[in-house]
PDB file of N, CA, C and O in Angstrom:
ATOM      1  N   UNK A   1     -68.564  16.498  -7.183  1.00  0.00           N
ATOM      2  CA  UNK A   1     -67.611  16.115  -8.194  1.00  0.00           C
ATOM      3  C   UNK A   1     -67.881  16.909  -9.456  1.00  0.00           C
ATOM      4  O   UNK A   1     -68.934  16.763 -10.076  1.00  0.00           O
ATOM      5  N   UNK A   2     -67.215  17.498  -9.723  1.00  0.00           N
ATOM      6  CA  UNK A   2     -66.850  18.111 -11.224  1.00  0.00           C
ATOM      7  C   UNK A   2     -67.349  17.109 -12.289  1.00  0.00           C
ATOM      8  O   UNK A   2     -67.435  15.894 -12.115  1.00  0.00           O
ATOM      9  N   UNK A   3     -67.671  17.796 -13.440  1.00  0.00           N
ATOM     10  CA  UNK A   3     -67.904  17.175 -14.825  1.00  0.00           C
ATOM     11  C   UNK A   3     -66.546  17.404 -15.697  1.00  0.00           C
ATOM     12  O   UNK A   3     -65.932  18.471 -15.743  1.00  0.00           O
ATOM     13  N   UNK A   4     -66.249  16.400 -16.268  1.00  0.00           N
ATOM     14  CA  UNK A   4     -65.078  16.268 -17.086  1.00  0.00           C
ATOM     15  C   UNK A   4     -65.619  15.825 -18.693  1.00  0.00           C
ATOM     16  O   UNK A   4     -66.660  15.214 -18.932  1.00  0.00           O
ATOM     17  N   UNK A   5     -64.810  16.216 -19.509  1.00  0.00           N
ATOM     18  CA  UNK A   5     -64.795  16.170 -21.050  1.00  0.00           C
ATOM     19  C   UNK A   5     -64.009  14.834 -21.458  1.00  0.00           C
ATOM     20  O   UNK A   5     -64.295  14.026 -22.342  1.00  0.00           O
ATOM     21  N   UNK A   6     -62.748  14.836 -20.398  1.00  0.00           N
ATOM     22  CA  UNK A   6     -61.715  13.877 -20.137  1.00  0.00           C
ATOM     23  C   UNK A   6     -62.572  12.186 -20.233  1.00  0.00           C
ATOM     24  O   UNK A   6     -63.718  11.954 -19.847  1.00  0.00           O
ATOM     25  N   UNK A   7     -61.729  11.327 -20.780  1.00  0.00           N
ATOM     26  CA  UNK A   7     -62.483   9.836 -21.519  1.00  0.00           C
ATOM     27  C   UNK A   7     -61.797   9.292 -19.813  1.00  0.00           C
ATOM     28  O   UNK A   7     -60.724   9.638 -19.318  1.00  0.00           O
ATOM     29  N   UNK A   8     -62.834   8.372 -19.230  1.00  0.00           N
ATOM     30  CA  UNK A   8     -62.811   7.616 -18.317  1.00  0.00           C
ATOM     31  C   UNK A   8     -61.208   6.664 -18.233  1.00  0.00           C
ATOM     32  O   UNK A   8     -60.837   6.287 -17.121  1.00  0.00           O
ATOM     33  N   UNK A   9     -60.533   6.410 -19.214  1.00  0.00           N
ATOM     34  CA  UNK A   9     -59.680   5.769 -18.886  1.00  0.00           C
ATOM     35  C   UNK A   9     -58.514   7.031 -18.661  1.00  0.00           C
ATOM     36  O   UNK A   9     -57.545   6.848 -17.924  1.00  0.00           O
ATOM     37  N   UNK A  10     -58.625   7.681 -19.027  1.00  0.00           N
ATOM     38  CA  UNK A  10     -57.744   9.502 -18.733  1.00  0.00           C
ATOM     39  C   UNK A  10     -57.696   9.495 -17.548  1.00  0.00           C
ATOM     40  O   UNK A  10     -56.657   9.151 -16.986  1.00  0.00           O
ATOM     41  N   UNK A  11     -59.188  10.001 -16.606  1.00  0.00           N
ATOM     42  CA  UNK A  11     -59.139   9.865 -15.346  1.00  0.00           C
ATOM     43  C   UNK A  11     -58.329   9.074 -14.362  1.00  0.00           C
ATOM     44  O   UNK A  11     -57.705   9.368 -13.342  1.00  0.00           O
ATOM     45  N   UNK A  12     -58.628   7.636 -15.225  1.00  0.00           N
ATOM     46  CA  UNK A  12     -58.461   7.138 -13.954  1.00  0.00           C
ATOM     47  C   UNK A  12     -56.511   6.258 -14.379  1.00  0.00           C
ATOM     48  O   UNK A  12     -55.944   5.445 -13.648  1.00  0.00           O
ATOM     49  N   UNK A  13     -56.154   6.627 -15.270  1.00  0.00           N
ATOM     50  CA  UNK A  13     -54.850   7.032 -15.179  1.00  0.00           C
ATOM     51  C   UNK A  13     -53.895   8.019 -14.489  1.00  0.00           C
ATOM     52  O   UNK A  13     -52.684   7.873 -14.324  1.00  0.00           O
ATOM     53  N   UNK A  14     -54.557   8.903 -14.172  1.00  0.00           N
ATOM     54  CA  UNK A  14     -54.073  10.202 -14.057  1.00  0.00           C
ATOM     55  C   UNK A  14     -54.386  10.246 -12.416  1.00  0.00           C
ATOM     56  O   UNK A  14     -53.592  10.798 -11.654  1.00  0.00           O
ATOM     57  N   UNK A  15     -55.608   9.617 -11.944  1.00  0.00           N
ATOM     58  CA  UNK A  15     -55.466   9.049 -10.646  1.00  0.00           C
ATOM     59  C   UNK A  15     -54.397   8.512 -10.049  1.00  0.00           C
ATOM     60  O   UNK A  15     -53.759   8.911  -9.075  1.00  0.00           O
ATOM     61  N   UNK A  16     -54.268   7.600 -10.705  1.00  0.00           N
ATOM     62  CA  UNK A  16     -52.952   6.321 -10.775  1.00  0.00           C
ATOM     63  C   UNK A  16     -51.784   6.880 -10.255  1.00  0.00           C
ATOM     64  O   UNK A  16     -51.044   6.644  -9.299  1.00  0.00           O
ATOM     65  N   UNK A  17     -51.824   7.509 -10.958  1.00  0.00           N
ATOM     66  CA  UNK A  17     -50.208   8.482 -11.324  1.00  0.00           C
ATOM     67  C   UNK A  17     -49.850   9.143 -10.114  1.00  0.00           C
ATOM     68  O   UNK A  17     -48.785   9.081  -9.500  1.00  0.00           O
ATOM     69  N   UNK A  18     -51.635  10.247  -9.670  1.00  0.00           N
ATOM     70  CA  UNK A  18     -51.348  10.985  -8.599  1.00  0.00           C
ATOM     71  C   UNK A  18     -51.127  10.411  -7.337  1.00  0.00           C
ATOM     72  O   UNK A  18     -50.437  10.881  -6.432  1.00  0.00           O
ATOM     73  N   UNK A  19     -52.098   8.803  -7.344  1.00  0.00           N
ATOM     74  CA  UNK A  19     -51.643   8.200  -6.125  1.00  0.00           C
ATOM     75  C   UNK A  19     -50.167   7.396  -6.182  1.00  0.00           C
ATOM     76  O   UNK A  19     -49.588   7.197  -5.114  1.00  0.00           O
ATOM     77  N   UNK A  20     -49.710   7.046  -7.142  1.00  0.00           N
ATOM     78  CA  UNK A  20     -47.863   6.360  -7.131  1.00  0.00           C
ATOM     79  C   UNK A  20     -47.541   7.893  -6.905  1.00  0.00           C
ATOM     80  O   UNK A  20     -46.937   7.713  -5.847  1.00  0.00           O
ATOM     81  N   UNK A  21     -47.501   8.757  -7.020  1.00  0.00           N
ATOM     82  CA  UNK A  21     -46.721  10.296  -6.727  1.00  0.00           C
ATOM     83  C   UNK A  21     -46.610  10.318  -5.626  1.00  0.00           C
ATOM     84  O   UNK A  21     -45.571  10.747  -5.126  1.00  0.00           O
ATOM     85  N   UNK A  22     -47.879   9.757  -4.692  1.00  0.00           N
ATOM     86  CA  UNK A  22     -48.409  10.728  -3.713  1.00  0.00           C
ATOM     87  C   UNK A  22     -47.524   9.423  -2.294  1.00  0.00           C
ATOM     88  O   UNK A  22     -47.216   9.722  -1.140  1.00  0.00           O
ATOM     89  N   UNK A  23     -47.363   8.160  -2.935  1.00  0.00           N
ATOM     90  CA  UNK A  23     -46.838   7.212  -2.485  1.00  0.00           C
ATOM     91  C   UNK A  23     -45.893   6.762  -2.253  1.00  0.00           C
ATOM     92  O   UNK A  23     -45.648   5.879  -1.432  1.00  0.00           O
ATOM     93  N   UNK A  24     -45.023   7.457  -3.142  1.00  0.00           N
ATOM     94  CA  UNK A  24     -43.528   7.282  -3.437  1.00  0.00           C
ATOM     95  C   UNK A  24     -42.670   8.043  -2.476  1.00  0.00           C
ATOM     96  O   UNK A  24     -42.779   9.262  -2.610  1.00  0.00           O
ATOM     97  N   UNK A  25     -41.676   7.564  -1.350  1.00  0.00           N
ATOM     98  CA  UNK A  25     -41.306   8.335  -0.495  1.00  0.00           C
ATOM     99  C   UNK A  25     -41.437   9.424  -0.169  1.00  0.00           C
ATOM    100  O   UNK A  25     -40.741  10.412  -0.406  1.00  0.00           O
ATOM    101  N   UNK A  26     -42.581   9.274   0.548  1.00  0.00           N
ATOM    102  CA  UNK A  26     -43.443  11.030   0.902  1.00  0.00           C
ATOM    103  C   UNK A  26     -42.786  10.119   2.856  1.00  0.00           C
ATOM    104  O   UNK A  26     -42.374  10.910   3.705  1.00  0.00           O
ATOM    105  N   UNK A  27     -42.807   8.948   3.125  1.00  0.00           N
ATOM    106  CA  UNK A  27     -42.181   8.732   4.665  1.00  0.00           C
ATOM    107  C   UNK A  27     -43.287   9.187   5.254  1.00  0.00           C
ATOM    108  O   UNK A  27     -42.881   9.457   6.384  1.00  0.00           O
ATOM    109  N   UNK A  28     -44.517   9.467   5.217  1.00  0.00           N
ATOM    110  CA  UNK A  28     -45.767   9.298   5.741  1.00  0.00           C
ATOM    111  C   UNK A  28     -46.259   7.703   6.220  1.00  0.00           C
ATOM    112  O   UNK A  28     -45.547   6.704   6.122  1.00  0.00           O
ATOM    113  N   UNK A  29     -47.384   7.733   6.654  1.00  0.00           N
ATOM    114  CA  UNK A  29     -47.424   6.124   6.817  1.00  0.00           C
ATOM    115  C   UNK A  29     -49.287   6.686   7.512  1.00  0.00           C
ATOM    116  O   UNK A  29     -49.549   7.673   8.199  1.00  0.00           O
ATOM    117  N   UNK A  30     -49.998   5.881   7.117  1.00  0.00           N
ATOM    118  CA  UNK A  30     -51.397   5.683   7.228  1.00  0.00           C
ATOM    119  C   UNK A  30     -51.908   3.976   7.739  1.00  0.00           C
ATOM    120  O   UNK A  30     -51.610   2.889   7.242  1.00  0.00           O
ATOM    121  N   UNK A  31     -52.679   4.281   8.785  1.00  0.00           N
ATOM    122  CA  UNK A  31     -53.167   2.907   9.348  1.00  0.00           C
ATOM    123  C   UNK A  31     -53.763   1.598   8.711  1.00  0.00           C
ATOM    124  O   UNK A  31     -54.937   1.957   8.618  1.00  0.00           O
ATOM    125  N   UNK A  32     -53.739   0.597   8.319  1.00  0.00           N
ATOM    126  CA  UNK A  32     -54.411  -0.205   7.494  1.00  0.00           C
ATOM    127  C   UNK A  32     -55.017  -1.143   8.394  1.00  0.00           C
ATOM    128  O   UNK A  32     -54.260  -2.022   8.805  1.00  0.00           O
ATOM    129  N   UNK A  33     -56.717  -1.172   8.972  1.00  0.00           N
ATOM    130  CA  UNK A  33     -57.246  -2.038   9.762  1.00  0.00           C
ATOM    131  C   UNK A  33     -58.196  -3.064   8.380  1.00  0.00           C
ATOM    132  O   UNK A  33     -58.707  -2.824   7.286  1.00  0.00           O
ATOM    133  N   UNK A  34     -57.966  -4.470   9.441  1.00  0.00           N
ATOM    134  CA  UNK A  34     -58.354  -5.743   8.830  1.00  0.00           C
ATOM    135  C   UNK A  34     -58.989  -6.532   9.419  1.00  0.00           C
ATOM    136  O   UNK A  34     -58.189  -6.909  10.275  1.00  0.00           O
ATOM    137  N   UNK A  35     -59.927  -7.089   9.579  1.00  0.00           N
ATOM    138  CA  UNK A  35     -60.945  -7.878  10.155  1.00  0.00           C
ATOM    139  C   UNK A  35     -60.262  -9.424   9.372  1.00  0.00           C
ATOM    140  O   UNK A  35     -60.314  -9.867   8.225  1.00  0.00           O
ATOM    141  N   UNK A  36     -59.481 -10.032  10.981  1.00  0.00           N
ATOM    142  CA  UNK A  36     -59.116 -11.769  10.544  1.00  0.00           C
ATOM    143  C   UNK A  36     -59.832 -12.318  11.480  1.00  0.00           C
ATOM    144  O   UNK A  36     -60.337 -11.832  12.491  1.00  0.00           O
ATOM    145  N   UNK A  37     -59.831 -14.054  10.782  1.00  0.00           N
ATOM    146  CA  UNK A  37     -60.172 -14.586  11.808  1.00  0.00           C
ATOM    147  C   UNK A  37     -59.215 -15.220  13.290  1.00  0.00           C
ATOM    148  O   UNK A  37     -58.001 -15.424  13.334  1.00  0.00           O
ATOM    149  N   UNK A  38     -60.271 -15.429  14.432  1.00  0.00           N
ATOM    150  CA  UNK A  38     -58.861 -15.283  15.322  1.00  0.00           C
ATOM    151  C   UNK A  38     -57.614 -15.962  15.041  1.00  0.00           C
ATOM    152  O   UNK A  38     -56.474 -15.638  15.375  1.00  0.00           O
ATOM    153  N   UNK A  39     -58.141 -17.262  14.166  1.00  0.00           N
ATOM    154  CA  UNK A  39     -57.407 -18.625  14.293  1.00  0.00           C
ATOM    155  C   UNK A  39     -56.539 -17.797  13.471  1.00  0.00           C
ATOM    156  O   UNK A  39     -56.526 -16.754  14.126  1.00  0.00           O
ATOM    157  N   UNK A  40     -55.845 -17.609  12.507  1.00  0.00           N
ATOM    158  CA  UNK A  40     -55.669 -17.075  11.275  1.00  0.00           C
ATOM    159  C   UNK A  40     -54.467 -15.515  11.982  1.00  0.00           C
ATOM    160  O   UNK A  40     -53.320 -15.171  11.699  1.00  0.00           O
ATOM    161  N   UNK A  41     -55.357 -15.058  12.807  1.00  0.00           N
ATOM    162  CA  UNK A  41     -54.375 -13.690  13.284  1.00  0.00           C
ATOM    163  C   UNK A  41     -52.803 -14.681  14.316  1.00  0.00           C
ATOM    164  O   UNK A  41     -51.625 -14.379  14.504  1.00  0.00           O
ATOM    165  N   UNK A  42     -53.808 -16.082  14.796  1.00  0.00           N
ATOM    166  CA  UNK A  42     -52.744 -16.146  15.766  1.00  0.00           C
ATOM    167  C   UNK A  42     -51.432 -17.159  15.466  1.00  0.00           C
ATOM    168  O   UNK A  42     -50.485 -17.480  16.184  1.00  0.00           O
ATOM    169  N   UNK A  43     -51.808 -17.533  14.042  1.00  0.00           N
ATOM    170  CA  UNK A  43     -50.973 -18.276  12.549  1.00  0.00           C
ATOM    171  C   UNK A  43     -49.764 -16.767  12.639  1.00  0.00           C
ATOM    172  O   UNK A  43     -48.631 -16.536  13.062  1.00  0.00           O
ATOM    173  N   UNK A  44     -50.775 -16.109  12.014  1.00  0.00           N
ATOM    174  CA  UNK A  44     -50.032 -15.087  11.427  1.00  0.00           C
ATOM    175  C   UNK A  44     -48.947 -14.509  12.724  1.00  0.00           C
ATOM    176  O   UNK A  44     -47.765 -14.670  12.422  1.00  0.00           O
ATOM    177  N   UNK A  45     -49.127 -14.007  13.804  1.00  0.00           N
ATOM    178  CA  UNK A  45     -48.603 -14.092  14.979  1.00  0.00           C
ATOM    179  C   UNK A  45     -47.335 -14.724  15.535  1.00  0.00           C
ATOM    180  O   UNK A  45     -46.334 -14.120  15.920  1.00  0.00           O
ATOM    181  N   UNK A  46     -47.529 -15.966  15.514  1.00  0.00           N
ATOM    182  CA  UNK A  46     -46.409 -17.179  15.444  1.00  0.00           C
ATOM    183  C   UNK A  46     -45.762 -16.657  14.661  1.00  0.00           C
ATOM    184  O   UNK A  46     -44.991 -15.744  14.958  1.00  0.00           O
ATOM    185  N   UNK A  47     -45.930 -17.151  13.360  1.00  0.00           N
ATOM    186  CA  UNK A  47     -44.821 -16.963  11.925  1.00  0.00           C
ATOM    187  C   UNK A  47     -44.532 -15.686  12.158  1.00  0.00           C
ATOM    188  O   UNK A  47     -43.308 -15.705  12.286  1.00  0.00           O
ATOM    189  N   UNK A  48     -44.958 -14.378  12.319  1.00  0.00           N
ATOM    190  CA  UNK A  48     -43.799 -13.249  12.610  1.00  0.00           C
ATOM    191  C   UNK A  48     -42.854 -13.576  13.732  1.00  0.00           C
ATOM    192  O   UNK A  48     -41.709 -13.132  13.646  1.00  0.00           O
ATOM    193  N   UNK A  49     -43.168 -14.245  14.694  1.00  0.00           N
ATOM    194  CA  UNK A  49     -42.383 -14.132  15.517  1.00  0.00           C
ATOM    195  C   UNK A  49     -41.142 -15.138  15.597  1.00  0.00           C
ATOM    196  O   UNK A  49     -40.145 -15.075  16.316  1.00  0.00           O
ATOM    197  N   UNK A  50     -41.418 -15.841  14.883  1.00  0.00           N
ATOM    198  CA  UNK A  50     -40.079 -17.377  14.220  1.00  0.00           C
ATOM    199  C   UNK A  50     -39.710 -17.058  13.391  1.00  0.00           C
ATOM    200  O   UNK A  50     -39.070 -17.856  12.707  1.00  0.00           O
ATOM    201  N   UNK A  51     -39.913 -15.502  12.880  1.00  0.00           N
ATOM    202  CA  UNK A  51     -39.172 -14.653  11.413  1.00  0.00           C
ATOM    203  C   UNK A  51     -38.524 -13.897  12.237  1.00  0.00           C
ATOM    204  O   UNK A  51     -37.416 -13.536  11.839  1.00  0.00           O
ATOM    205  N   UNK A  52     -38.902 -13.492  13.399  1.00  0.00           N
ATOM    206  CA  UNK A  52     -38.445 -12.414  14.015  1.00  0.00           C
ATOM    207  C   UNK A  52     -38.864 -10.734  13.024  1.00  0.00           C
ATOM    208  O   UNK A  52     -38.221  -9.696  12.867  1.00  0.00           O
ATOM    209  N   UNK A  53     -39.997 -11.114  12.628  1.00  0.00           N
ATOM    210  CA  UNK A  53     -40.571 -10.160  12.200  1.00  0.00           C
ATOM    211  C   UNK A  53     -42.068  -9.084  12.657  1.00  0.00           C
ATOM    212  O   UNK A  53     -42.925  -9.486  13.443  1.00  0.00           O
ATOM    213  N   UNK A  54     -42.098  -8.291  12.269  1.00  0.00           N
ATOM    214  CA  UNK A  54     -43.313  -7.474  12.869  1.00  0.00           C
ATOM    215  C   UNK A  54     -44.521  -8.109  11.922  1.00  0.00           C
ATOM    216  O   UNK A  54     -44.386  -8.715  10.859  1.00  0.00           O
ATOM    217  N   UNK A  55     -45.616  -7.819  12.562  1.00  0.00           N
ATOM    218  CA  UNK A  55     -46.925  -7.996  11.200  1.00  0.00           C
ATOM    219  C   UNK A  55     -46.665  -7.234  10.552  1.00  0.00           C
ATOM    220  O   UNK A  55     -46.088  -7.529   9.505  1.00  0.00           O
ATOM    221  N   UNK A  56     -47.017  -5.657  10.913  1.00  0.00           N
ATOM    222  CA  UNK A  56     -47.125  -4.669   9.944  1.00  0.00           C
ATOM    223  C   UNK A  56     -45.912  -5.025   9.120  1.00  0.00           C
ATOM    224  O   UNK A  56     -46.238  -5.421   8.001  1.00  0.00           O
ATOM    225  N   UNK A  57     -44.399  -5.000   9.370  1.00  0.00           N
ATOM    226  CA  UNK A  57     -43.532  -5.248   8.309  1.00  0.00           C
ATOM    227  C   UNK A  57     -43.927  -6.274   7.158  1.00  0.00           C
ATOM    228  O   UNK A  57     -43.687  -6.043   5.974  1.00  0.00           O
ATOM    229  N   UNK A  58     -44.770  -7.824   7.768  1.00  0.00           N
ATOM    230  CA  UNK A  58     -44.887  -8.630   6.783  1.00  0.00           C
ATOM    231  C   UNK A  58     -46.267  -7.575   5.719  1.00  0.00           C
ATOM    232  O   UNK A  58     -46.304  -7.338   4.511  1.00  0.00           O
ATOM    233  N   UNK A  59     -46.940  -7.293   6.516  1.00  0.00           N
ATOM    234  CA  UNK A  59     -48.476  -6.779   5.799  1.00  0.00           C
ATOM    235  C   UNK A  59     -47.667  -6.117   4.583  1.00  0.00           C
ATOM    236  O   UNK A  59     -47.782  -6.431   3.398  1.00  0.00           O
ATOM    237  N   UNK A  60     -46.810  -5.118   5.134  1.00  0.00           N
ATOM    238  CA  UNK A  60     -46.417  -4.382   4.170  1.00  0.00           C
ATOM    239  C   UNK A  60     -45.688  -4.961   2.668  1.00  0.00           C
ATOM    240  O   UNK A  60     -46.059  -4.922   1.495  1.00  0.00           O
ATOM    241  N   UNK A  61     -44.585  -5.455   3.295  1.00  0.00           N
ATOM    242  CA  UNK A  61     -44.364  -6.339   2.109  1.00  0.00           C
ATOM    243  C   UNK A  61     -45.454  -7.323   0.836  1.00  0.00           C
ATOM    244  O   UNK A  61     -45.396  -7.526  -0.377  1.00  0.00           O
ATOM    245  N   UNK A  62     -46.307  -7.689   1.873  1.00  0.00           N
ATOM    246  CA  UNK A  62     -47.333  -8.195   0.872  1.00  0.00           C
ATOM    247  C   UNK A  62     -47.941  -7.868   0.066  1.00  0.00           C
ATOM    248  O   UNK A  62     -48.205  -8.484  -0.967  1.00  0.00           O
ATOM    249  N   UNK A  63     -48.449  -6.309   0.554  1.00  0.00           N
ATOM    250  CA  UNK A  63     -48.975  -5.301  -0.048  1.00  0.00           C
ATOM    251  C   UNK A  63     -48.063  -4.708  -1.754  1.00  0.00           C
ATOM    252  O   UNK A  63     -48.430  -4.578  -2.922  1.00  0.00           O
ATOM    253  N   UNK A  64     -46.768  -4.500  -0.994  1.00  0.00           N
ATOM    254  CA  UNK A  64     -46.017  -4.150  -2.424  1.00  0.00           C
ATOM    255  C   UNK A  64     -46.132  -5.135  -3.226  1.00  0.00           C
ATOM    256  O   UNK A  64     -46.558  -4.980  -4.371  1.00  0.00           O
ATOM    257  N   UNK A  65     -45.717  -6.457  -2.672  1.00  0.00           N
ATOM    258  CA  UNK A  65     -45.798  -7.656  -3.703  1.00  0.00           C
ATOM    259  C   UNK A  65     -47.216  -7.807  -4.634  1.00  0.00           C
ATOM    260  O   UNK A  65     -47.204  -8.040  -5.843  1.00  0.00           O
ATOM    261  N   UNK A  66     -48.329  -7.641  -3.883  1.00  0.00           N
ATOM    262  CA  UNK A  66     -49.489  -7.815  -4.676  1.00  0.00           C
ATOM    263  C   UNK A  66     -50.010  -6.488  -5.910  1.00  0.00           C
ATOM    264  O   UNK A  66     -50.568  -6.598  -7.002  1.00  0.00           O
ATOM    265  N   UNK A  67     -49.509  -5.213  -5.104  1.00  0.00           N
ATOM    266  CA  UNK A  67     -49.086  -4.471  -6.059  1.00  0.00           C
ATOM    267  C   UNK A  67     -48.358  -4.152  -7.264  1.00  0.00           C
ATOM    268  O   UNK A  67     -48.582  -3.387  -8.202  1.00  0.00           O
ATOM    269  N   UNK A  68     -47.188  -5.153  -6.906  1.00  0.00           N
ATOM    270  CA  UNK A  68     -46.518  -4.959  -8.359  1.00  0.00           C
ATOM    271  C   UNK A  68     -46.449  -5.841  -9.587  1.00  0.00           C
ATOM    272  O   UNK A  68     -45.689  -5.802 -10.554  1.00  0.00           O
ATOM    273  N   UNK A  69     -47.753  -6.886  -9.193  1.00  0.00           N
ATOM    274  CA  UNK A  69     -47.958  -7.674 -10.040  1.00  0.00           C
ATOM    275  C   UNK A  69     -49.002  -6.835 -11.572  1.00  0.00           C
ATOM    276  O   UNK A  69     -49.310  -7.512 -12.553  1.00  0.00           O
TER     277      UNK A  69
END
């Protein structure tokens, strides 16, 4: 890692930035693994499927939601 002159909150703004850039309809897609418990995966399981929804679709959504708080 490089040495910077740049004040710590610079950095890690400018991080920020590059990862919402890098996030923002690029239509890529990267794996997200999670260690549940079984009881808990097979909750989660059910309720997609009486949504008629995927996990990953719900994961995802959650993800933005907790993000854009």
């Amino acid at each position: 890692m490089a040495l910077s002159a740049k004040k710590p909150t610079q950095r890690a703004d400018q991080a920020a930035k590059k990862l919402m850039a890098e996030l923002s309809g690029t239509g890529k897609k990267k794996r997200l693994n999670a260690e549940v418990d079984e009881t808990l995966y097979g909750q989660i399981k059910m309720r997609a499927a009486q949504d008629g929804r995927s996990i990953s679709d719900i994961t995802r959504d959650l993800w933005s939601e907790y993000l854009s708080k």
